[in-house]
C-alpha positions, 0 to 999 in steps of 0.5 A: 186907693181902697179895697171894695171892703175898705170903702165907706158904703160897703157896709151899707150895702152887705146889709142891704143884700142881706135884706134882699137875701130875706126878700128872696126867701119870702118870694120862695115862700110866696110861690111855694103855698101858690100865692100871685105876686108881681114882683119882677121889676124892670128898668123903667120901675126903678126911674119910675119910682120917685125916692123919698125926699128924706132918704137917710134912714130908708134903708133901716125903716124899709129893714125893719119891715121887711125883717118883721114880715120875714120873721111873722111869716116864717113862724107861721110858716113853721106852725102851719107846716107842723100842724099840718104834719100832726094832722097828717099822723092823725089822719094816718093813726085813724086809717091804721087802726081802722084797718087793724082788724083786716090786718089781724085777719092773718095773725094765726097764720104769722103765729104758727109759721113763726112758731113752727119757724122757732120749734124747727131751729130748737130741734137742729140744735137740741145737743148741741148748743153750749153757753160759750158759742160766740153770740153772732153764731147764735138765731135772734129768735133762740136768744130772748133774753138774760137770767138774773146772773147775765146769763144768755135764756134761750127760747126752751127756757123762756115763754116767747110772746107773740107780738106785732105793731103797725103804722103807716110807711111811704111808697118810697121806703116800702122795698127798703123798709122790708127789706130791713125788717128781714135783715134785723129779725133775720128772717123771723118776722112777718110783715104785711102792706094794705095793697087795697088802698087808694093808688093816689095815696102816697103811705100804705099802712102796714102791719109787723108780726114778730116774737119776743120784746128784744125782737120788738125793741131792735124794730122800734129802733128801725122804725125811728132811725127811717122816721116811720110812724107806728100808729099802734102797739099790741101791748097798749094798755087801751083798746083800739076803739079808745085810741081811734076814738082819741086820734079822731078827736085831735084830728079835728082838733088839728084841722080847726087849728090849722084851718085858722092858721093857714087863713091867717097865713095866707092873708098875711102873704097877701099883705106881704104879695102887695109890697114885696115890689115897692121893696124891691125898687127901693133896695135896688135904688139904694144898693145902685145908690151906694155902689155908685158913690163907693166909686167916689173919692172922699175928701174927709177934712173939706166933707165933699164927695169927688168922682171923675168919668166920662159922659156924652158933651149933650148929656152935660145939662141934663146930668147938672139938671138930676144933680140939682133935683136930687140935692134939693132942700136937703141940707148939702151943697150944690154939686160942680160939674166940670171938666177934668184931668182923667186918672190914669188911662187918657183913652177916651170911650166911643159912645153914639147916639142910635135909633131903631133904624141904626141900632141894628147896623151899629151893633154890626160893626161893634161886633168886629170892634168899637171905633176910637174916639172921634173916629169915622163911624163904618155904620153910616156907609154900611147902612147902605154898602151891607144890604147892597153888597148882600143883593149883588150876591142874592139878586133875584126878583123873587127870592128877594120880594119873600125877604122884603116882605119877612122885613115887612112883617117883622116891621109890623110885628113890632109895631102892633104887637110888642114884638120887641119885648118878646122874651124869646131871644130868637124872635128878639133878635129877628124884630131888633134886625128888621130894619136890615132884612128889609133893606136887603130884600128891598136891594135884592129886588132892586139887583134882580130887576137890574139882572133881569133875573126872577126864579131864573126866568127874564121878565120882558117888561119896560120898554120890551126887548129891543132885539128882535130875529129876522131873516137875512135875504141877501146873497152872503146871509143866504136866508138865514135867521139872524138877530138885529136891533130894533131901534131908529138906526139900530140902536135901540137899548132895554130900559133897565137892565139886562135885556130878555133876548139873553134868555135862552141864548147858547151864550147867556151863562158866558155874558152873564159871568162876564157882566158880573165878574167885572161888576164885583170889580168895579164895586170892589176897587170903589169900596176900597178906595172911598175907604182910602178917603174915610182914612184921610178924614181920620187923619184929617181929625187927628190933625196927622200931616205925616200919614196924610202925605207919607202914607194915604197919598202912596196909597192912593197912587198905587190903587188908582195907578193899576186897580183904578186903570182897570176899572177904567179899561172895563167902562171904557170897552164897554162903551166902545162901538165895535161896528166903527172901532179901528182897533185891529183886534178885540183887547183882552183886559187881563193879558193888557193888564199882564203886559203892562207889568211884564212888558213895560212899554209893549203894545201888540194888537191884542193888547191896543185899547185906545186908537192912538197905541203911543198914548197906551204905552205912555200912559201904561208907563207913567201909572207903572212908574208910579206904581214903584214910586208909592211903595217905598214912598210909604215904607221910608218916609213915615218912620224918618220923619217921626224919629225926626219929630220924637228927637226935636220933642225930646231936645226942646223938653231938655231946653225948658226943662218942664211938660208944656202945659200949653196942650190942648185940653184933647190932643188927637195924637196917637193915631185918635187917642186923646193925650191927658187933659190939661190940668188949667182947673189946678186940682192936681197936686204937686206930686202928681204933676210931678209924677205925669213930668217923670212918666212924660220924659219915658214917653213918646208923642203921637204921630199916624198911630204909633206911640199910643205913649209907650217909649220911641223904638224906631227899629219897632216903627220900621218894622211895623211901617214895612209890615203895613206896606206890604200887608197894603200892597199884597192886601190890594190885590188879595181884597180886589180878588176877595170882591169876585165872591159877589159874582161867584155867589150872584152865579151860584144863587141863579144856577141853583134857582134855574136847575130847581125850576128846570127839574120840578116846575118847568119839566112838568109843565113841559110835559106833552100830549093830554093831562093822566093822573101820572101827570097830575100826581107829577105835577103837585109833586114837582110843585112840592119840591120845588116849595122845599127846596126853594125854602130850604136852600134858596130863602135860608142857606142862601139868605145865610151865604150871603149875608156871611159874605157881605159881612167878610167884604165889610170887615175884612176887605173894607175897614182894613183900609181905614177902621182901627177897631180897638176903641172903648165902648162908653158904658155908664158906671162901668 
């Protein structure tokens, strides 16, 4: 093994980055001086483009004209930008010495104020100053100078000039820049801004009376050290209309040049523009190139490269297939595909083929955990089991249309109008899932029809209500209203679903849980046990006859011995006909059920379901026995046998001395995991072998998901094997109470629905006598409640509820029963 630095294309590919490092500041030059360029490049450019057939060289032919470019254009970059700063102070000299004279409009009153300013603090120290004072005690303004011995002369002793200069300062600097200029003259300057000038304009010329040229130096030192530009000087030798005259012969000067060079700068960014993206497709092909090939081993005495990974079984031809082209006519052998002993971790990765329809539920399961290899997908049933147990949730006939149709439209959107490639993460993930919200909405409506259920409101549809109400004339009705059953015989039953005469009864909201309850049952104890059976096919693949007959079959038993019995009484009651039942009362299925447990071989007339009482008990009897026996069936068993089969493996080793190199080239043990291929390709050395017989005796092999290679502990099987067996049988009954969320969520979804109607919609339009403007104004503003609250809570909370819901049962209540999760997604170059 080798460090990233040690390998042989690393070189390659610090030097390609440093080239991409010259494409980005070309790009920054591009969109600083607002030149177009298309330079992003996406997946499909880089299998588009087509490499060149002789590539050996491409890296230093397409450096050295990227490292031209570069160099061309930052030079002419820099000369553009420092004509255009010398053109800029040209253009500020003019406008300074144009507006000198407004300036010099206030040097008499600067003169005298800085005048009477000097001859104020001369008269404050006439007598009492001394050459010995500590210079810092001493005015700027009474100091202007040395004698011939080094000698302080103050302002009495020396004619002090009056001076000034101007140029041209940034906004930005203004109040800084005068707020220096008193602190360096201490107050003995005079400094005036052109408040005339355009607002648009970012410098304002400015003008700075003072006295004394050690005052002027101290000024000019400010001035350079805030990179502020002084235009022009009182004691320059030349007149202003020489200098303005000048400084407008080299603007112009200036403005040809750096016309010419921005036109040529511009040209040449354009050349640059057109093939900036063909660099870029060619450098990320050759970096993806050289990264790849740095995964290789070298061989250097045979001169062959030599990487080992995984890749889908149908994707064999086609990787032979892009070998062969890309080896073609160029001077290297053909390349071998062929199996081979993984180095390493034996787990192999997961990898499904997945379309626009499976995409999305796909990724739903993933997000929980990958399936091991050649385990059972949880995507094929929640294809169907998600958007159904969402519907069982949100069943309504109208709600469920607007989710329908906002699949519908997102279909369409992605079909017409691109949505797919929206930039827009939200609307992305919205159109990638439209094959789920359609589904859902389609399974909603389904459940609302079957619920009989549209915004609260039963629809009298198919075959019309088969009750009907009439009067009972005979002596013991004593003619009273009653409710009878249309039909030939009295036996007519509503097409599809529930019937509408429910609607409006005294009793509706006390049938309608009871149906819902016992259907979320049902679903729940179906759910669970096809999962039992997706467990079986797993151990069916993994070739694991312990765990088939120590631990799917107990679980079986014991889940059809009391939830199955259940479900079964619930179907059963159902399709009693109580008008000839001889039962001696109406059964209540949780006190059977209790009974059952507590009062083993106990029928009392409360808990007779079946005609004959005897066939109840002995049957109850039966299931309960079966019930003790499966749980210690699968907590005793399973660890015994495996202890048995590790020490039968571990005394033939000892007997034969060597690894059985008999294996199949993929051994499922491990609960899925594949052992080390077998080495019959003979391209594993000695020591290495050696090291995997070493590593083997350590090890123990396979067996109902335990071992996974790590040393055989059976303190460690048993331990897990009875926190399994009792997370089974206590998780039995938590799933199965988990499940009742269908019907507690189906009851809140129609509740809500019912109290919004009831409170907007419906109480307006029950309201009597003739329509007044009261009633209008009521009207639309109960329509309009009940639009918001029918988005906001019912079309979006709702929506959300549910969904989040269904997503538990599927994680939590149905994979738990057969789904390890813990496998490796196969990612490419990973």
């Amino acid at each position: 093994d080798f460090q990233p630095f040690q390998r042989k294309y690393t070189s390659d590919i610090i030097k390609i980055q440093e080239i991409e490092r010259q494409v980005k500041i070309m790009e920054e030059l591009l969109d600083t001086y607002e030149i177009f360029r298309d330079t992003e490049v996406v997946g499909q450019d880089l299998q588009d483009e087509k490499r060149p057939g002789d590539a050996s060289q491409i890296i230093d032919a397409i450096g050295k004209d990227i490292g031209d470019a570069y160099k061309k254009l930052k030079e002419q970059a820099n000369v553009e930008q420092e004509l255009k700063k010398q053109l800029s102070q040209q253009e500020d000299s003019i406008r300074v010495l144009q507006q000198i004279d407004q300036f010099l409009q206030a040097e008499n009153e600067a003169q005298a104020m800085l005048r009477q300013q000097r001859d104020q603090q001369m008269a404050v120290q006439s007598g009492a100053r001394s050459d010995n004072r500590s210079p810092s005690s001493v005015p700027l303004l009474e100091v202007t100078g040395r004698d011939e011995q080094g000698a302080n002369m103050y302002a009495d002793q020396r004619d002090v000039g009056f001076k000034y200069f101007a140029g041209v300062v940034t906004i930005g600097q203004r109040v800084s820049f005068e707020r220096q200029i008193f602190l360096t003259s201490r107050g003995n300057s005079f400094i005036q801004f052109d408040e005339t000038g355009d607002n648009d304009d970012d410098k304002i010329p400015f003008v700075v009376f003072f006295l004394g040229d050690q005052l002027k130096r101290s000024l000019k030192r400010l001035c350079q050290f805030m990179n502020i530009q002084i235009c022009y000087e009182s004691d320059d030798q030349r007149s202003r209309e020489e200098l303005l005259q000048e400084a407008n012969s080299k603007r112009n000067d200036f403005y040809r040049i750096h016309n010419a060079t921005s036109n040529q700068l511009e040209r040449d960014m354009k050349d640059v523009s057109q093939q900036m993206k063909r660099w870029k497709i060619a450098l990320l092909q050759e970096k993806a190139i050289r990264i790849t090939l740095n995964k290789f081993s070298i061989n250097q005495g045979n001169n062959f490269l030599r990487a080992e990974g995984w890749c889908p079984t149908a994707s064999q031809d086609l990787i032979r297939e892009i070998l062969d082209d890309v080896t073609k006519n160029k001077g290297v052998g053909a390349p071998v595909v062929q199996p081979a002993n993984p180095r390493g971790s034996p787990i192999v990765p997961t990898h499904f083929e997945t379309n626009e329809f499976t995409a999305s539920f796909q990724a739903i399961v993933n997000t929980y955990g990958v399936p091991r290899y050649k385990e059972f997908n949880p995507a094929v049933p929640t294809i169907m089991t998600f958007p159904f147990l969402f519907a069982v949730m949100y069943g309504d006939i109208f709600h469920g249309s607007f989710v329908c149709m906002a699949g519908i439209f997102l279909c369409i959107c992605a079909s017409c109008f691109g949505a797919k490639e929206s930039r827009n993460e939200n609307v992305k993930s919205f159109v990638e899932a439209r094959y789920v919200i359609l589904l859902m909405g389609a399974f909603a409506i389904y459940c609302g029809l079957i619920y009989n259920d549209c915004m609260s409101i039963m629809i009298n549809g198919f075959n019309k209500s088969q009750w009907g109400y009439g009067i009972d004339t005979s002596e013991q009705g004593g003619n009273s209203v009653v409710l009878f059953q249309r039909g030939t015989g009295g036996t007519g039953v509503y097409a599809f679903g529930i019937d509408p005469v429910w609607h409006g009864l005294d009793n509706q909201l006390f049938y309608a849980n009871s149906l819902k309850m016992k259907l979320s049952v049902i679903i729940g104890v179906t759910q669970m046990t096809y999962g039992l059976f997706l467990k079986l096919s797993n151990h069916i693949q993994e070739g694991d006859m312990i765990s088939i007959f120590f631990e799917f079959v107990p679980q079986f038993l014991f889940m059809m011995s009391f939830f199955g019995y259940m479900c079964f009484l619930i179907i059963y009651k159902w399709c009693i006909d109580w008008r000839t039942s001889t039962l001696p009362a109406t059964p209540s299925l949780i006190t059977v059920l209790i009974k059952m447990i507590l009062g083993i071989g106990t029928i009392t007339p409360e808990t007779q379901v079946f005609e004959n009482a005897n066939f109840q008990k002995t049957l109850q009897e039966i299931l309960v026995l079966i019930m003790g026996i499966s749980i210690p069936w699968m907590l005793v068993f399973k660890p015994l046998l495996l202890r048995s089969k590790h020490n039968r493996e571990m005394a033939a080793r000892q007997i034969h001395g060597v690894v059985d190199e008999e294996q199949p080239a993929i051994q499922q043990g491990g609960g899925g995991y594949g052992q080390l291929l077998d080495e019959e390709h003979g391209d594993v050395d000695d020591d290495e072998r050696e090291e995997k017989y070493q590593s083997s005796e350590k090890k123990a092999g396979g067996g109902g998901g335990h071992g996974h290679g790590e040393e055989f502990e059976f303190s460690e099987i048993v331990i897990h094997q009875l926190i399994h067996t009792i997370e089974y049988v206590l998780g039995t009954i938590s799933n199965t109470a988990s499940y009742l969320r269908l019907w507690a969520l189906s009851l809140a979804h129609s509740q809500l629905s019912e109290v919004f109607y009831n409170q907007t919609i419906g109480g307006a339009m029950g309201m009597a006598g003739k329509a007044t403007a009261g009633q209008i104004i009521q009207n639309v503003a109960s329509q309009f409640i009940f639009l918001m609250a029918t988005i906001g809570v019912l079309l979006v909370m709702d929506v959300l509820e549910c969904f989040l819901h269904a997503l538990r049962l599927h994680w939590v209540e149905f994979q738990n029963k057969f789904f390890y999760a813990d496998g490796i997604p196969f990612k490419p170059f990973s």
